[in-house]
N, C-alpha and C positions, 0 to 999 in steps of 0.2 A: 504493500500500500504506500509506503512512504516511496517507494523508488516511484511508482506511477507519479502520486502526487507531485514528485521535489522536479523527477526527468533526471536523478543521477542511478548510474549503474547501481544494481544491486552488491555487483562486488566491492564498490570503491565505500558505499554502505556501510559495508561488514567490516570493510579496511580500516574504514575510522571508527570504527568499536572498537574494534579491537587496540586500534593506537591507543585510544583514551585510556581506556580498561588499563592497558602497559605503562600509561605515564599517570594516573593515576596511582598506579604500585608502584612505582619507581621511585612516588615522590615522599614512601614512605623509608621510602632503604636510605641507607648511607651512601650507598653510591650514585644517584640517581639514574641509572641506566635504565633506560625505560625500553630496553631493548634485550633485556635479563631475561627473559623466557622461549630466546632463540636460542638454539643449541646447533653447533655442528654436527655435521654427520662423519664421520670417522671413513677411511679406507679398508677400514679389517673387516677380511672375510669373518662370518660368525661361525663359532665351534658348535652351537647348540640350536636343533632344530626349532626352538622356539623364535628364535632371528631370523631365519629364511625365513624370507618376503617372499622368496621366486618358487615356492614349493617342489624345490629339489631333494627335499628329505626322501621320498621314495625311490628319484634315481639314486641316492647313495645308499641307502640301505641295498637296493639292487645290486650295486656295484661293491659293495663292502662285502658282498655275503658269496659272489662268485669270487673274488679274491681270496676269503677264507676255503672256497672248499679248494682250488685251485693251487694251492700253497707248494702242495707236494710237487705240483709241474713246476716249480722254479728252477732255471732264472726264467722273468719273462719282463715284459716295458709297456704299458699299460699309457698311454696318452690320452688325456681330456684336451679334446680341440675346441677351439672357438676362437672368434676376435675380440679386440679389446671391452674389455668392461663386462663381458656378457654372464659373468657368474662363476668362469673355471675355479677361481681360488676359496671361493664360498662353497662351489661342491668337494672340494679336492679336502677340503675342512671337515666338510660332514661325512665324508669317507672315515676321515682319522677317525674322528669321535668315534664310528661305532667299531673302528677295530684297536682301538685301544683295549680297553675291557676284555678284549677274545684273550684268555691265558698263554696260546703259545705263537701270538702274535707282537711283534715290535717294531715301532714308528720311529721313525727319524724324520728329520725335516732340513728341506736343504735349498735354500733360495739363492739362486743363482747371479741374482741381480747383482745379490752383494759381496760375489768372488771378484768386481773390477778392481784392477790392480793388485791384482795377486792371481795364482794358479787354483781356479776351478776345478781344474784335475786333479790337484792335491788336494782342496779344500772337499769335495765331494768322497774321496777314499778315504781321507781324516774321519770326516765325519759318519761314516759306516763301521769302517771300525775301534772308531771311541764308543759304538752301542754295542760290540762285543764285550763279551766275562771278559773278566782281565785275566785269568786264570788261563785263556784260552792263547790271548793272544802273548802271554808267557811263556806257553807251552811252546808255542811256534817260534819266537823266537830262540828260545834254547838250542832248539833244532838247526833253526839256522845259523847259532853262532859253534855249535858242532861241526857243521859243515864246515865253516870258516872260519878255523882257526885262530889268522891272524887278528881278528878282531874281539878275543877271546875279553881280555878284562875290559875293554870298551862297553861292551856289551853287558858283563856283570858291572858293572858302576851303573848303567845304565838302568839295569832291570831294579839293583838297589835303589835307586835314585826314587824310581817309579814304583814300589813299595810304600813313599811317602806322600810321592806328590800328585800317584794316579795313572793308570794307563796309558794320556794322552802325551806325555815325554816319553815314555818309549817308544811311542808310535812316531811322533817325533824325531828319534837318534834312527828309528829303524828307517824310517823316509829318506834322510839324508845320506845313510850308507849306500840305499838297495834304488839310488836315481841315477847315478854318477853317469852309467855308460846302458847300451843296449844290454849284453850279458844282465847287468842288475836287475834293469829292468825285467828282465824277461823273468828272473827269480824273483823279482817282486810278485809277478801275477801269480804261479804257481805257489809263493807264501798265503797271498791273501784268500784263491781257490781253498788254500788248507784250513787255514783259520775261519774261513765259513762252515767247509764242511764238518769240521772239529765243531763249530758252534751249534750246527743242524742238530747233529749226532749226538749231542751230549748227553754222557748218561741220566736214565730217567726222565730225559726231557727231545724226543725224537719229534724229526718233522715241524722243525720248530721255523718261522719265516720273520725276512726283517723287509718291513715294508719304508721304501725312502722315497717320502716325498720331494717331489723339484718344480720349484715354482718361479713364476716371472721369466723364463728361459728367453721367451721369446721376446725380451726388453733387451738382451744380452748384444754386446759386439758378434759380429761374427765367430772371431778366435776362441770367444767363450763358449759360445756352441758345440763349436767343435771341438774344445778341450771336455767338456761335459758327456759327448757324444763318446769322446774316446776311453774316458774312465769308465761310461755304462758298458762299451761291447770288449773291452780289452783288458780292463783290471776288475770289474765286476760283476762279469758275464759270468756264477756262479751260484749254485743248489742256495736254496732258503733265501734267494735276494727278491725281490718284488720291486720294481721303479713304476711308480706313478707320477708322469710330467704332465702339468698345465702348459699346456703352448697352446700360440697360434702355427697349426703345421704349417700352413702357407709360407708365414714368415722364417718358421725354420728350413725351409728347404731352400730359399732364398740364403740364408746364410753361409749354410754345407755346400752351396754349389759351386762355391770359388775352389772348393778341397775337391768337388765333384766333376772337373774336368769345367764346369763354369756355366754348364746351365741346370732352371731350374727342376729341368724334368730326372735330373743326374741327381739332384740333391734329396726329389724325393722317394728315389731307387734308393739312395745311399740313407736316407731314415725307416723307411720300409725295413731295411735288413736289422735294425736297431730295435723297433718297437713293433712288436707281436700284434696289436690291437687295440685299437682306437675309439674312444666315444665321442660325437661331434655335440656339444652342447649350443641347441636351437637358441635363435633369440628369442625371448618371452613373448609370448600373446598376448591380444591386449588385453584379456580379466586378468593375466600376471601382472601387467605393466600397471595397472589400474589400482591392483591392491601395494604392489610395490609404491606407488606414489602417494597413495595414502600412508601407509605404513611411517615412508618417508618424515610426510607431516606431520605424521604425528610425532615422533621423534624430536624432530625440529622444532615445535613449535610454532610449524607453519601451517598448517590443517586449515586455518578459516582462510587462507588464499587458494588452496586449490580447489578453486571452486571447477566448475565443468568447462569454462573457457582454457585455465591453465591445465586444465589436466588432459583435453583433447590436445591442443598446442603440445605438450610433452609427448603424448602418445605419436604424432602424426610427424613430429621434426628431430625428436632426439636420437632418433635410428635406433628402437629400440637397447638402447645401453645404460643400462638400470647405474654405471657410473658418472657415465653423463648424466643422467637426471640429478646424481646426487651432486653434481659440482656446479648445479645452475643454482641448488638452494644454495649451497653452501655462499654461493658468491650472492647471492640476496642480504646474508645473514650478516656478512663481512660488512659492506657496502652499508647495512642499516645500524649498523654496530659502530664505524669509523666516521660515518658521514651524517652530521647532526641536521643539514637541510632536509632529509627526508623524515624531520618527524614535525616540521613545520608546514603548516597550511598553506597552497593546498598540493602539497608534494605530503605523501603522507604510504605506508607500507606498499597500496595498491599499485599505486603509479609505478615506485621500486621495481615491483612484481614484473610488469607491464616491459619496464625499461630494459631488466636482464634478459627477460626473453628473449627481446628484439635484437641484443646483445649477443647472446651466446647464437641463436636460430635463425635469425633472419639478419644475417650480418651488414649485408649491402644493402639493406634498407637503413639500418642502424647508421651504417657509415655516412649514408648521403643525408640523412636529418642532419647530422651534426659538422658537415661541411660549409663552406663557405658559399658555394652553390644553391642552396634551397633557401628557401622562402623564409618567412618570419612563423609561418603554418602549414611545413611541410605534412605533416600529418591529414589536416583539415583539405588539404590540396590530394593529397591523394584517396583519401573518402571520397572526394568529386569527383575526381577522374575514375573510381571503383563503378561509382553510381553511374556517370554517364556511360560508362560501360555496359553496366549490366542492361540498359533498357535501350542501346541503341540500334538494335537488331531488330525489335519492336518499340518505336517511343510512343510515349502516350500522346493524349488529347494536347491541341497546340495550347492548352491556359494549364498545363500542369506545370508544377514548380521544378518538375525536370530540366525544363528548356534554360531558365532562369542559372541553373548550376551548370548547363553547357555550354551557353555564353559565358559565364566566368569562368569555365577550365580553359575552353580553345581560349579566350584574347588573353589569358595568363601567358601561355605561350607563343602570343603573336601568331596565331589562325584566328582566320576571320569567322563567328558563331555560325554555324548552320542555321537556312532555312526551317522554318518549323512546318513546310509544307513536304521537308526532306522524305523520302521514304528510308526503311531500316537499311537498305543495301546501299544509297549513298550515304547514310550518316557512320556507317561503318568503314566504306573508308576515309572519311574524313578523320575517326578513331583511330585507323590506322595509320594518317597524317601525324595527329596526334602523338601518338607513341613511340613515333620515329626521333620525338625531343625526348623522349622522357629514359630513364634507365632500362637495361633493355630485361628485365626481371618483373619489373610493374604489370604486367601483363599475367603475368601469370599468379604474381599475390593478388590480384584485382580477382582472380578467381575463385581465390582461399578464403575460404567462409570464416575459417577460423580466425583467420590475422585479421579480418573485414570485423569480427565482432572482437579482437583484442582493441585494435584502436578503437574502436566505437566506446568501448568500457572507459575509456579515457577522461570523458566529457566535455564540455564545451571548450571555445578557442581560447579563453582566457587560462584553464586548467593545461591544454597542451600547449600552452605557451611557455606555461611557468616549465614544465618537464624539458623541454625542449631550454630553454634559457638553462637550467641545473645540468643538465646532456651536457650543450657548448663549453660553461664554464666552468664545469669541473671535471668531468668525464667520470664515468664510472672506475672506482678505485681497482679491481680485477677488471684483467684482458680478458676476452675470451678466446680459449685455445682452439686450436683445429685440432678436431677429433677422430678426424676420418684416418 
């Protein structure tokens, strides 16, 4: 009733409830933040099914439970494909969760991202066998400082050493003997073959599997790839091992293909032979995306802005990437947090809302308001030109207020108004005249229901004025990134 009455969006409505409700409470705090009930949203995958938004709990139970029966076929390389953002490290999560708990299952975790500048290849063999017994990997080295003599009290200091301070020094001294030359190397792999199957085997506890998670790979240099690549099939291609990697395959075969003789159909021969089997995680449908973005809100303490404009607009432009969604609020929340104009009239959460959109999703509309180029009512100018579009294939009766907004679009641009005696097939190409000034994208937001009813929630010229004057003079404090 009130938005009939007043003629302001219903969203911008709610906006200012909400603001007030916020600076009301603020003005009871010490700090006056009246911006205190936005919350970030975090980049961590969640460990517990009650966090998934994208109701992946039953593919990972699926995939957690063939992995358990499966154990005994090890070694094998299990890849969760997708592109960025789309959920891999959230299911790769709730895989863990449910085989933690399994008794003669064990998890390791291995993000690859953060081997730069340092050897991945070490860093990933380290970290496999620092989740062996220590007993085990004592055993093996004994063995091999049997074999080799000359390194005899080395080795005993060593193993002393590591009685106090923990497995991962010997693992350590044992690294740096058994890397020197190829020979070592090659008795490296055959140690670490032992030291697994010693682990598998151990008395009373048979069949036992270590599942090593590997994550973010496909953020990785090339070098890292393929240093990762070579530790999976070369040093840890052995009984009880399990490797589960989040990648984009895509991206990884592009990587491997410089090692792959240089293209990328070579690089994905050469991953093929690497991982056994693959799940390709879909991007969300839209009742995913739907509850994901509420989910979101509510989290956030964004919930009363996503009303059905923002949340179609999310569904329809963020390319289904439930992290993109999350880095459009986060930059809302930033922006309304650092930037005190927007809690002043009549800039106020909504318009915010409104602005980052346009910011992160419709970028080259975003960029040409805020140039030197458009008008003092770039917004209000392209409404017109939306309108006379829509009805210029059929215009109405010559006394409709149609005609009146299509003399003000053309002589804005220096064409001269159409006859109102025009039929639709001349006034269209006169539109098409038209268009020929204007960006060459307008044409087809003029068709977007969605972005047609984002500006419109704006309201009058005096309100996109003001949005438009905060745009020029201060810019939005976050860029928006390319995401593609």
């Amino acid at each position: 009733m009130v938005s009939t009455l007043s003629g302001v969006p219903v969203r911008r409505i709610l906006g200012l409830h909400s603001d007030v409700s916020r600076s009301s409470t603020s003005n009871e705090s010490e700090s006056g933040d009246i911006s205190q009930h936005y919350v970030l949203l975090n980049d961590e995958p969640p460990d517990k099914s009650d966090d998934d938004l994208l109701g992946a709990d039953e593919i990972a139970t699926g995939i957690a439970s063939i992995v358990t029966a499966s154990r005994t076929a090890s070694p094998f390389v299990l890849a969760i494909d997708g592109g960025w953002g789309v959920g891999k490290s959230t299911l790769m999560r709730l895989i863990e969760s449910r085989l933690v708990d399994q008794p003669e299952i064990f998890c390791v975790r291995f993000n690859a991202w953060t081997a730069h500048g340092s050897s991945a290849l070490e860093g990933l063999i380290k970290s496999v066998l620092g989740r062996l017994d220590r007993n085990v990997v004592r055993r093996s080295v004994r063995r091999l400082a049997e074999r080799r003599r000359m390194l005899g009290i080395a080795w005993i200091i060593s193993a002393i050493i590591a009685r106090f301070f923990g497995v991962s020094r010997l693992i350590d001294e044992m690294w740096k003997t058994l890397t020197i030359d190829a020979k070592s190397r090659n008795e490296m792999r055959d140690l670490i073959s032992g030291m697994l199957s010693d682990w598998v085997e151990d008395t009373g506890r048979p069949n036992r599997a270590l599942v090593v998670f590997v994550d973010d790979l496909d953020r990785c240099s090339d070098s890292v790839v393929i240093e990762v690549c070579e530790a999976v099939k070369l040093y840890l291609d052995a009984p009880g091992l399990i490797f589960i990697l989040a990648c984009d395959f895509s991206v990884l075969a592009r990587s491997v293909s410089t090692s792959a003789r240089g293209e990328v159909g070579e690089g994905r021969a050469y991953l093929e032979k690497i991982v056994q089997v693959a799940y390709r995680v879909s991007p969300p449908d839209e009742e995913q995306l739907k509850r994901l973005i509420a989910g979101y809100g509510q989290r956030s303490g964004t919930s009363h802005l996503m009303d059905d404009i923002v949340t179609r607009i999310l569904l329809e432009r963020a390319g289904s990437n439930p992290r993109r969604i999350k880095r459009i609020i986060n930059g809302f929340i930033l922006e309304y947090r650092l930037n005190p104009a927007w809690h002043t009239m009549p800039l106020d959460s909504s318009l915010l809302t409104t602005a980052i959109l346009l910011q992160h999703l419709y970028t080259s509309f975003y960029d040409f308001m805020v140039t030197d180029e458009s008008s003092n009512d770039p917004i209000g100018d392209f409404l017109d030109y939306a309108m006379v579009r829509a009805k210029a294939s059929a215009p109405p009766s010559s006394n409709h207020t149609w005609w009146t907004v299509a003399r003000r679009t053309f002589q804005k641009h220096g064409i001269p108004a159409p006859d109102r005696s025009a039929t639709g097939e001349e006034l269209m190409r006169e539109v098409r005249r038209l268009e020929a000034a204007l960006p060459e994208d307008f044409p087809i937001l003029a068709r977007n229901s969605a972005f047609i009813s984002l500006l419109r929630s704006i309201g009058d010229k005096e309100t996109r004025q003001a949005l438009l004057a905060e745009l020029v003079s201060g810019r939005l404090s976050n860029d928006a990134v390319d995401d593609s």
